[in-house]
C-alpha positions as CSV (number, residue, x, y, z in Angstrom):
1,X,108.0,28.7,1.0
2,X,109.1,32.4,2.7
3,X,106.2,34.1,0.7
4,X,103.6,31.5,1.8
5,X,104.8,31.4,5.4
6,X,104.8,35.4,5.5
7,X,101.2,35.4,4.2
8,X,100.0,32.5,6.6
9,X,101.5,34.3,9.7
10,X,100.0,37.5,8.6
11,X,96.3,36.3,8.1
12,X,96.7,34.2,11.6
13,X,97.7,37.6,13.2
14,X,95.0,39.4,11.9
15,X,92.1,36.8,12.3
16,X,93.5,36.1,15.6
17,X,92.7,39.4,16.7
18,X,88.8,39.1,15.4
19,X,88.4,36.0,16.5
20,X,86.1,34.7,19.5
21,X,84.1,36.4,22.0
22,X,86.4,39.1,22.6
23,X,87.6,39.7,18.9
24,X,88.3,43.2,18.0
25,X,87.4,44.5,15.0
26,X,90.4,45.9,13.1
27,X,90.8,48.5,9.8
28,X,91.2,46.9,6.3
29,X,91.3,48.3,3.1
30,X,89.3,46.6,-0.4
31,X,90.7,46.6,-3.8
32,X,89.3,49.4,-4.6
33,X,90.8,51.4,-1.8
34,X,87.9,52.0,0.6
35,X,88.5,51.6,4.0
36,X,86.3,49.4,6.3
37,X,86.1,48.2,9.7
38,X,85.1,44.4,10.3
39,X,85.6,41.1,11.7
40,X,84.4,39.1,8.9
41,X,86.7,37.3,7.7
42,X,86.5,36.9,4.5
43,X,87.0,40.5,3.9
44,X,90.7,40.2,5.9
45,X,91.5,37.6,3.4
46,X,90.4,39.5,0.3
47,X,92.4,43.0,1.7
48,X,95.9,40.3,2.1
49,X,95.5,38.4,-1.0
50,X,97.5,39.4,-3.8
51,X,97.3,38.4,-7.4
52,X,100.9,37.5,-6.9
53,X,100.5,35.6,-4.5
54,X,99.1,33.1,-7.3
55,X,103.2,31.7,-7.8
56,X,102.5,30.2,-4.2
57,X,100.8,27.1,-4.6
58,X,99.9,26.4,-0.6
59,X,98.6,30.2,-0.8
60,X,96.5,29.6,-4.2
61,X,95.1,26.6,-2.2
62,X,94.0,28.5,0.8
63,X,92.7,31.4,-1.0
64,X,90.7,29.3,-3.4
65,X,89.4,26.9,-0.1
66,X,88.4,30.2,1.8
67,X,86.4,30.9,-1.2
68,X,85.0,28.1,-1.4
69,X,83.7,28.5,2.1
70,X,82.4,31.5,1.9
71,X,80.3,31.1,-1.3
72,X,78.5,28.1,0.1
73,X,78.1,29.5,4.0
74,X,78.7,33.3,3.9
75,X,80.4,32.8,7.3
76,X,82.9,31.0,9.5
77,X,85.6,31.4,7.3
78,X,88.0,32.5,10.1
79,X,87.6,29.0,12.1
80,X,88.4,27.5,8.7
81,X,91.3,30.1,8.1
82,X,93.1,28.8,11.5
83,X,92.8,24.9,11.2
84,X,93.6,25.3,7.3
85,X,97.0,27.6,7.8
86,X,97.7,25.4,10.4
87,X,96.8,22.1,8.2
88,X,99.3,23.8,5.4
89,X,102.2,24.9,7.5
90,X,102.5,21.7,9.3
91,X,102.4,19.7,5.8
92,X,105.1,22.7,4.5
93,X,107.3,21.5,7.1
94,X,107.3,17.5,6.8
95,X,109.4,15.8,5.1
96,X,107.1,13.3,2.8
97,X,108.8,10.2,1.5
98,X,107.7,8.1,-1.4
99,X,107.5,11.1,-3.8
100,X,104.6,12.3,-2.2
101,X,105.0,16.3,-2.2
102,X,103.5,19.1,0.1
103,X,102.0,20.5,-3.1
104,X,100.0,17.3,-3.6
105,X,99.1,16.7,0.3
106,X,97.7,20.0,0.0
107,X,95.4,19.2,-2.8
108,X,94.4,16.4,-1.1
109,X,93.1,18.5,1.9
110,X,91.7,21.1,0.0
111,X,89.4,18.4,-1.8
112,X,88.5,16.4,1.5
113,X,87.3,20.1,2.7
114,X,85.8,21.0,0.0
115,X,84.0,17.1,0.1
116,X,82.7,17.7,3.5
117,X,81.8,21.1,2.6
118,X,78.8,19.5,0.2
119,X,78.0,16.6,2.6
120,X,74.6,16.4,3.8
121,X,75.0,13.7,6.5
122,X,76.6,15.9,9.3
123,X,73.2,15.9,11.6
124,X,73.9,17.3,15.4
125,X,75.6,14.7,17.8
126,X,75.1,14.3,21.5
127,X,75.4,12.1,23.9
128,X,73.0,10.5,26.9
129,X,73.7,12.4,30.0
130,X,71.4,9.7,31.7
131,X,74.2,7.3,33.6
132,X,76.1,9.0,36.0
133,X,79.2,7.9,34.3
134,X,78.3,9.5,31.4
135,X,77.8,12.9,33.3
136,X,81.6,12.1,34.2
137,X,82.6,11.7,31.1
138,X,80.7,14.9,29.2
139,X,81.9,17.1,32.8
140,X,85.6,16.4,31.5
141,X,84.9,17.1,28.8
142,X,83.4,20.2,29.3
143,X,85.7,21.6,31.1
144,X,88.8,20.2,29.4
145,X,91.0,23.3,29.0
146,X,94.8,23.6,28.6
147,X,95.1,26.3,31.3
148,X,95.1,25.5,34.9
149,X,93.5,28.7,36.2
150,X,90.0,28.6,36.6
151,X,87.1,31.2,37.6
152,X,85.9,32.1,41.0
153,X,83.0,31.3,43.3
154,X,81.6,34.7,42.6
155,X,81.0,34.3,38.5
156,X,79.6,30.3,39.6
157,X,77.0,32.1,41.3
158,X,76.4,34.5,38.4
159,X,76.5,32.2,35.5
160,X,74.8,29.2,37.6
161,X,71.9,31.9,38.8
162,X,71.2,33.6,35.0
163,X,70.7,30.2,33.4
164,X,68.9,28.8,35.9
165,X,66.5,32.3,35.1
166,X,66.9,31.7,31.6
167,X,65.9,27.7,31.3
168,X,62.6,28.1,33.7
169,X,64.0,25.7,36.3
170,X,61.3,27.0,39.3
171,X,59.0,25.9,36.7
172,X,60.0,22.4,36.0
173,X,57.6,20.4,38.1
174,X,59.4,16.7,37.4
175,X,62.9,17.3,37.4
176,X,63.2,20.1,38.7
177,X,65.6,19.6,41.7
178,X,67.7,16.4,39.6
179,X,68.4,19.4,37.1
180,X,69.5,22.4,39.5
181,X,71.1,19.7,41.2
182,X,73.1,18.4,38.3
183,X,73.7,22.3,37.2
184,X,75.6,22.9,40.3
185,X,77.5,20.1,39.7
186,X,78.6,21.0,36.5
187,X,79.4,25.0,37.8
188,X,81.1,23.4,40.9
189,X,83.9,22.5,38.0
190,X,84.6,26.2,37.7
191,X,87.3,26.0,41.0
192,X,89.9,28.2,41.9
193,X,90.1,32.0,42.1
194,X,91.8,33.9,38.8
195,X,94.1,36.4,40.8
196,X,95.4,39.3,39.3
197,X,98.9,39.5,37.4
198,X,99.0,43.3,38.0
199,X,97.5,46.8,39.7
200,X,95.3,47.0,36.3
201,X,94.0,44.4,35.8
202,X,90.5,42.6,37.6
203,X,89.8,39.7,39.4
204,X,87.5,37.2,37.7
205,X,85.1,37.8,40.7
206,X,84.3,41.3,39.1
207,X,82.7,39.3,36.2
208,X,79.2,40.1,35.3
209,X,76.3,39.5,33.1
210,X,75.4,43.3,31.2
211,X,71.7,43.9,30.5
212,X,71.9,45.2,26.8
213,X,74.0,44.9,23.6
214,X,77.6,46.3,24.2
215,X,78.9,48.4,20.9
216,X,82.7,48.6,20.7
217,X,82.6,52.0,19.7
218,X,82.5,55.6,21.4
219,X,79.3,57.4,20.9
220,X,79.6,61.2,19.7
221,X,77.4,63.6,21.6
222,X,76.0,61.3,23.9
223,X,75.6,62.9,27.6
224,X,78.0,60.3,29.4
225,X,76.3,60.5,33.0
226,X,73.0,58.8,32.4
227,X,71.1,56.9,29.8
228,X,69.3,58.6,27.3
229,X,66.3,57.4,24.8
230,X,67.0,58.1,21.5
231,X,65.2,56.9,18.0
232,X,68.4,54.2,16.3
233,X,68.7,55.1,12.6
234,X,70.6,52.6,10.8
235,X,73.1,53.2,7.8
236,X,74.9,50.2,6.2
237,X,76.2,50.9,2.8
238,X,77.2,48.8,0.5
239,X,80.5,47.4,0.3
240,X,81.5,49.4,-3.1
241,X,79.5,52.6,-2.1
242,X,81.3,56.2,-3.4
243,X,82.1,58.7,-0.8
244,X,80.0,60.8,-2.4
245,X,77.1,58.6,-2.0
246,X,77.7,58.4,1.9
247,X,77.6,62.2,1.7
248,X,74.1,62.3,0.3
249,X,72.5,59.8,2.2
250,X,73.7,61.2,5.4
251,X,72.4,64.7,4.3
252,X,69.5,63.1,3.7
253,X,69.1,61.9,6.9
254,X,69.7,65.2,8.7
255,X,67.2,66.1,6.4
256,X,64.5,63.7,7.3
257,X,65.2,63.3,11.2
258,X,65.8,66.8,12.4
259,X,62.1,67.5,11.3
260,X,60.4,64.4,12.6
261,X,60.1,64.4,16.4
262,X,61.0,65.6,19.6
263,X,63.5,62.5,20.0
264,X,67.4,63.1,19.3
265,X,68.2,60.3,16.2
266,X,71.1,57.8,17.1
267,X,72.8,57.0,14.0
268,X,74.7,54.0,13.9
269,X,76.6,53.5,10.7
270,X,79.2,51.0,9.3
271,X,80.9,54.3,7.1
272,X,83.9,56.1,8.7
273,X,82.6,59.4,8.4
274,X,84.8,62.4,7.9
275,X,85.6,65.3,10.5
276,X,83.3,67.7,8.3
277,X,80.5,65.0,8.2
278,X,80.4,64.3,12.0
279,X,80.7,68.3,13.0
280,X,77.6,68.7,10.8
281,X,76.1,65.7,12.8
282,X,76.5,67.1,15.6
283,X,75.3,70.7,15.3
284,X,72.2,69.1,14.1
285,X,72.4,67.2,17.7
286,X,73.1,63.6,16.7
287,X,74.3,61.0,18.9
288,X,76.6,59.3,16.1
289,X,78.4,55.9,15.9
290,X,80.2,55.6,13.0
291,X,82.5,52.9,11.8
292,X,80.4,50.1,13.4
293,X,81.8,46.4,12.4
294,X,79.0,45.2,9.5
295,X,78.2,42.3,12.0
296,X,77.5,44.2,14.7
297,X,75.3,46.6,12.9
298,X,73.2,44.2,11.3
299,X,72.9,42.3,14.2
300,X,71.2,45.2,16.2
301,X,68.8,45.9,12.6
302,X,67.7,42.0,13.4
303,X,67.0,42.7,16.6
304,X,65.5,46.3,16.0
305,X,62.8,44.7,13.3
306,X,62.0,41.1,15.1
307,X,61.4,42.5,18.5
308,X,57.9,43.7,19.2
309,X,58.4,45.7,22.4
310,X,60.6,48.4,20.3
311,X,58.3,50.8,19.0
312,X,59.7,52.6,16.4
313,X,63.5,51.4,17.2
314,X,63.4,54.2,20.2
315,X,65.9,52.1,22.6
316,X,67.8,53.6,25.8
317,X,71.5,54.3,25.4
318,X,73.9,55.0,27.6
319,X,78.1,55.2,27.7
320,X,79.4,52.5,29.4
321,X,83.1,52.2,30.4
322,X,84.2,48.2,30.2
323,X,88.1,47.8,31.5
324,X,90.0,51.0,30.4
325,X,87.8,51.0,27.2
326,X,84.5,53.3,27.1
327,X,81.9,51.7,24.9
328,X,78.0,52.4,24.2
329,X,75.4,49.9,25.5
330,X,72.1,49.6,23.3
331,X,69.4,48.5,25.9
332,X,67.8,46.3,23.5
333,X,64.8,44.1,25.4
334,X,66.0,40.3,26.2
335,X,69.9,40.6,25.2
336,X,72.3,40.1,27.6
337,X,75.9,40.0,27.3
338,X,78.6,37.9,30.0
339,X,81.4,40.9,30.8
340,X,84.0,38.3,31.9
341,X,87.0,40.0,33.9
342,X,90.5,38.2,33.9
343,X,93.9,39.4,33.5
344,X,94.8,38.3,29.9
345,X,92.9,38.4,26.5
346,X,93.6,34.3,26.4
347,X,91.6,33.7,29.4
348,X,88.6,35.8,28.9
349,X,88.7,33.7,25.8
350,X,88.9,31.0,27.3
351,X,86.6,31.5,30.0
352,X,84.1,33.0,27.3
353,X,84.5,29.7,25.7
354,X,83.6,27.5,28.6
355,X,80.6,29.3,29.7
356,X,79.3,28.6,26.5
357,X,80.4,25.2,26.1
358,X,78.3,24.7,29.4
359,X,75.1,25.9,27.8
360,X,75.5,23.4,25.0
361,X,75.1,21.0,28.0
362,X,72.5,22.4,29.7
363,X,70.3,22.7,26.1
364,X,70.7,18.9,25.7
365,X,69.2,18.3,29.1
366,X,66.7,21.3,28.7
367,X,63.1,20.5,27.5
368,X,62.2,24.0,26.8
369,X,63.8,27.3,27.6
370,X,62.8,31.1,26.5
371,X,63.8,34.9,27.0
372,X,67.1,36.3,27.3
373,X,70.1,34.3,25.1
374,X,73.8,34.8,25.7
375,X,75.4,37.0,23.4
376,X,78.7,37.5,22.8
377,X,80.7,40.0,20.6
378,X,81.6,37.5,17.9
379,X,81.0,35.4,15.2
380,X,77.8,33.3,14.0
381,X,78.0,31.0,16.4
382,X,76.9,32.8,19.5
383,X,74.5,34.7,17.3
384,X,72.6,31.6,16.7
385,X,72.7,30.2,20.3
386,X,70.6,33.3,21.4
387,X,68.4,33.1,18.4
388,X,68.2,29.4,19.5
389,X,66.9,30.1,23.0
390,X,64.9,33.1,22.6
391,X,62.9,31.0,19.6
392,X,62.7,28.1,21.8
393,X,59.7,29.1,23.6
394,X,57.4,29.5,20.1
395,X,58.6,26.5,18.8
396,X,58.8,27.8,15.3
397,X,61.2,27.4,12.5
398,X,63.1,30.8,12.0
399,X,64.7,31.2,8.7
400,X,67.1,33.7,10.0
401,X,69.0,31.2,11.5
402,X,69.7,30.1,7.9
403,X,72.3,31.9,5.8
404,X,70.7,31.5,2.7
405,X,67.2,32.2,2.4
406,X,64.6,32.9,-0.1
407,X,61.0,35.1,-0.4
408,X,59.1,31.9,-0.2
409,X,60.6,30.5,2.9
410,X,60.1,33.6,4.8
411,X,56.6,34.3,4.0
412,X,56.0,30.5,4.7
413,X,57.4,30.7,8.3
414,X,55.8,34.5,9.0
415,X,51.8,33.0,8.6
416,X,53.1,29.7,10.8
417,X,54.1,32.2,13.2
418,X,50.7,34.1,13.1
419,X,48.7,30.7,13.9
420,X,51.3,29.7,16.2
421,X,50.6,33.6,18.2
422,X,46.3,32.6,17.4
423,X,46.9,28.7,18.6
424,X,48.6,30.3,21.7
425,X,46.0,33.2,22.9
426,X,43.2,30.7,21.7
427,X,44.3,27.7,24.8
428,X,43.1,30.3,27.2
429,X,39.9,31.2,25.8
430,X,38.4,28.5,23.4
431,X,40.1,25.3,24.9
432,X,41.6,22.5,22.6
433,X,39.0,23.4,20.1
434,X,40.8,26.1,18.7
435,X,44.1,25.1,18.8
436,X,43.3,21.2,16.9
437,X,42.0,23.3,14.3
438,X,45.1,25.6,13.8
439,X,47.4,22.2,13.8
440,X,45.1,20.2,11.3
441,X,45.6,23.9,9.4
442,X,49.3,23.7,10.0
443,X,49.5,20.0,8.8
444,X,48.3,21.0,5.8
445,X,49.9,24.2,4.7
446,X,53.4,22.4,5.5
447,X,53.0,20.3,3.2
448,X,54.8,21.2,-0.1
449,X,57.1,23.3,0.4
450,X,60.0,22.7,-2.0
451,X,63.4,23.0,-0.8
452,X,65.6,25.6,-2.2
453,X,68.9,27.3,-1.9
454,X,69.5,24.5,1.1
455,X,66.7,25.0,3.4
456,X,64.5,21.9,4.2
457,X,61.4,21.1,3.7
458,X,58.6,21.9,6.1
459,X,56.5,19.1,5.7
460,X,54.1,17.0,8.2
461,X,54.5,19.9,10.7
462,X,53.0,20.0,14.0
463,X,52.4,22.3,17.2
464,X,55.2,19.9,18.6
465,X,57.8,19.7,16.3
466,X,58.3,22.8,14.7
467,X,61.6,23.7,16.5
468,X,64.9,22.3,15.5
469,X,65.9,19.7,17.5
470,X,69.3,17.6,17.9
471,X,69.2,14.1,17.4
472,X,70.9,11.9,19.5
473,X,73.2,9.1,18.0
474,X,74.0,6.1,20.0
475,X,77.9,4.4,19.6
476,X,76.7,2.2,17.1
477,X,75.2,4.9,14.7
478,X,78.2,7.2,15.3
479,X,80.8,4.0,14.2
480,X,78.2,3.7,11.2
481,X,78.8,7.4,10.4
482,X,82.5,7.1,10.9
483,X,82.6,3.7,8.4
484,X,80.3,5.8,5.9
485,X,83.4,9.1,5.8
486,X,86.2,6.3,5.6
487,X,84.5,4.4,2.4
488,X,83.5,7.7,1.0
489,X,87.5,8.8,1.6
490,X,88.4,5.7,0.0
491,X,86.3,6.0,-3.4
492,X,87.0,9.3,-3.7
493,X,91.2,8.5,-3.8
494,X,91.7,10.5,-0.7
495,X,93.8,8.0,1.5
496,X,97.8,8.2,1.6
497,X,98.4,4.4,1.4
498,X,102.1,5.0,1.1
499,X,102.8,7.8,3.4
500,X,105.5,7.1,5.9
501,X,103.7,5.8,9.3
502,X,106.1,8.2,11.9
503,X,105.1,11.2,9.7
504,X,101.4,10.5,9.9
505,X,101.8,10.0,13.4
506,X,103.2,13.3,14.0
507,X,100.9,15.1,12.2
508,X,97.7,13.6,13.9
509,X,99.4,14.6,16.8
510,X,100.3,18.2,15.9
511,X,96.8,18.5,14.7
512,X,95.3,17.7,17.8
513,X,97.4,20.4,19.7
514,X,96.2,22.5,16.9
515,X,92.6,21.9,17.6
516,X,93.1,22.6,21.9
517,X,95.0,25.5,21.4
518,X,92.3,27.6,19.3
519,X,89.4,25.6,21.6
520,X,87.2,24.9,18.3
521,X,86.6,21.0,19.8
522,X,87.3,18.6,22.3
523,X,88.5,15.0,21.7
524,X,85.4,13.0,19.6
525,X,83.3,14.1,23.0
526,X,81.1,17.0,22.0
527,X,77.7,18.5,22.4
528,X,76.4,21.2,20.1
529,X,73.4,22.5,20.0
530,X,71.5,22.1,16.9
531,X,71.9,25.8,15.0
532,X,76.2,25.3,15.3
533,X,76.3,23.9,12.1
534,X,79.7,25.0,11.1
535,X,81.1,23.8,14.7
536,X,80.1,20.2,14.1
537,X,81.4,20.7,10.1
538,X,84.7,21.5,12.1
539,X,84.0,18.6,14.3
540,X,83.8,16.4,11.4
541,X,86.6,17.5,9.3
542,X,88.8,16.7,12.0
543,X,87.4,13.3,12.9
544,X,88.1,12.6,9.0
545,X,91.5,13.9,9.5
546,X,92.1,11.6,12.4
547,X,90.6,8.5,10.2
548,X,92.4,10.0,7.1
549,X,95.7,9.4,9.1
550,X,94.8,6.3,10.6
551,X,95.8,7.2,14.0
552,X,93.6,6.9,17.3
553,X,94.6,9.8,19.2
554,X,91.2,10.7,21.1
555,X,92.2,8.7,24.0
């Protein structure tokens, strides 16, 4: 029990840390010995597991769950870490009558998890914002939030003006003034001023939205006064790579660069380079950021290859100094990141997390949106709400948005793109002609493409209907749904029939404390836009759990 409660509290602490918009990344070492820096976190579990730890059955659980997660998602297996530690230190601390042990309750979670894990039924849910009761009802739920500090007028004005940019509201001919209307009204939630707790610290008036892609990380050699263009050269080695091998690939780009052009070379790099390494960087006159978490990186690499107005990944970059920390902002075209001020880490979380929450909203109500997306310093979720938005406007299918992938797929969706692009320019010159032709052409090519490693099919597609879209589910379908988990619980064996009524009580209602404190949901009443797959997979499990323990505690 002390061994598994040590571990638990030690992989909470760490992921903790990571987690969220304004997760940091932290210093872990593999089993081989080689240092990295990350917030993934499936690589804090690996470093922290021990084969040892095997004797510990709620640890062997865990382990093998997070596994689990990561072998079918490759991601969000730090949400999962927190509601699972806190699934299996609550259920190490009941006492369970009828003979029914923690080790088995255990099991029994780990299998419903692992259940919903392969379930293909959890489409997007959202709800009709048409009635103005139900604009009550989804504003409360918004902004439910366990602290009673709020934001101040000043970041209402900021957030409410950058959306409004972003969605193309002077543009809306029919609702145009119903939707700024009902955007103020949901901003007009943000209340109170957030004063300062001390002489360091900033009011949440100072928040701001940064043009550019904020790098955690001090840049070497970089002139500190003023931006400078530089050409980005990107290193990510592999996770097992020798020293050595770091060695000679940096060499080599020394080699390559300091002959090439007149441009000084930025190189950004996952490695933590050596003293010797980043002297001989800089007498060759590299900017260098090494030790760059493995998200971040490859998140700028995305950007660098999918973005057309970055001519051979030559970006402006200057040193930016965020709080008492001095960062380096990559002034990547159409990213913009929300620099929210407040005097604790919990409520720039928090805050973080409502300003997002409110752009789930606004996507349900939006009919089209395009350009910048919001991006935060974190996990995949706010990674595939700007991918959401910026691909909104071309109405195509992006198979980046998918974790698993395959040749096929991509080369599929890259010649849609290209008659999408021709469909496009060809409204302005040939008329409806041109573009009929390029949708009977797109009709036809969508047809048969298989389905592999769990990507749809793109079949029947149109101009139209080529984005993803969420599907709305009335009560009647969502109690359907619900009835469909609880018989699939019950075949499978999962229901405690015999389970003491106070205990299962308790635990719903520990589990919903659980769920407010680390703001992954709010009660049953939740709107996600359609790429926050995992989100709604959270969603779900915890519905289950509340129907698993047979106790309504939404209300």
């Amino acid at each position: 029990m002390e061994l598994a409660e040590n571990y638990f509290e030690t992989i909470e602490k760490v992921c903790s840390k990571t987690f969220g918009p304004n997760g940091m990344a932290v210093l872990v070492q593999g089993s081989t010995g080689t240092m990295s820096v990350t917030q993934r976190g499936w690589t804090i579990v690996q470093s922290i597991y021990d084969e040892s730890n095997l004797k510990s059955l709620p640890i062997k659980v865990f382990f093998n769950s997070m596994k689990e997660i990561n072998k079918i998602y490759g991601d969000g297996v730090k949400s999962f870490a927190l509601v699972e530690i806190a699934f299996l230190k609550r259920l190490m601390h009941l006492k369970v009558e009828n003979s029914m042990s923690v080790v088995t309750i255990s099991q029994e979670l780990q299998s419903l998890l692992r259940a919903f894990c392969e379930m293909n039924i959890l489409s997007p849910i959202s709800v009709s914002l048409s009635k103005p009761e139900d604009r009550v009802r989804a504003t409360s739920a918004l902004f439910y939030t366990s602290c009673p500090s709020a934001v101040s007028s000043s970041l209402q004005t900021i957030f409410h003006d950058w959306v409004s940019s972003c969605l193309c509201i002077n543009s809306c001919k029919n609702s145009d003034e119903n939707f700024i209307s009902y955007l103020q009204f949901l901003t007009g939630n943000f209340d109170l001023l957030c004063y300062r707790n001390n002489s360091n610290s900033k009011c949440v008036s100072d928040s701001y939205i940064l043009p550019g892609y904020l790098v955690d990380r001090v840049a070497l050699n970089l002139n500190s006064k003023k931006e400078e263009q530089l050409q980005v050269e990107l290193y990510i080695p592999e996770e097992e790579v020798d020293v050595l091998d770091i060695l000679f690939r940096i060499k080599l780009i020394i080699k390559e660069k300091s002959s090439s052009n007149n441009l000084r070379t930025l190189l950004l790099t996952t490695a933590v380079l050596t003293e010797v390494v980043l002297f001989e960087l800089i007498q060759h006159n590299f900017v260098v950021l090494h030790g760059v978490p493995v998200e971040a990186a490859k998140f700028v690499s995305l950007i660098l290859h999918q973005n057309i107005d970055i001519l051979n990944n030559v970006v402006n970059v200057k040193s930016y100094i965020t709080g008492t920390k001095e960062c380096t902002c990559l002034l990547l075209p159409n990213i913009f990141q929300l620099i929210i001020c407040a005097p604790t880490d919990s409520l720039i979380s928090e805050y973080a997390c409502i300003c997002k929450n409110a752009l789930k909203h606004l996507l349900v109500i939006a009919k089209s949106s395009h350009g910048a997306g919001l991006v935060q310093a974190g996990g995949i979720f706010e990674k595939s709400l700007h991918f959401y938005i910026a691909k909104q406007i071309n109405k195509v299918r992006d198979p980046s948005l998918f974790l698993v992938s395959n040749r096929k797929e991509l080369l599929e969706w890259h010649r849609q793109n290209q008659l999408m692009k021709t469909a496009l320019a060809g409204q302005d010159s040939d008329g409806r002609a041109r573009n009929q032709s390029v949708k009977g052409e797109l009709n036809n090519s969508g047809q048969g493409v298989s389905e592999e490693n769990g990507i749809s099919n793109v079949q029947n597609t149109e101009l139209t209907s080529l984005h993803l879209e969420s599907k709305s589910q009335d009560p009647k379908q969502l109690r359907n749904i619900e009835k469909h988990w609880m018989n699939n619980l019950e075949i499978n064996g999962l229901l405690l029939q015999n389970v003491n009524e106070n205990i299962l009580a308790a635990f719903a209602q520990s589990l919903l404390r659980i769920c407010n404190s680390i703001m992954l949901t709010t009660p049953l009443m939740e709107v996600y836009e359609p790429v926050s797959f995992k989100m709604q997979l959270l969603h779900h499990v915890i519905i289950t759990a509340i129907l698993f323990f047979k106790c309504d505690i939404a209300k």
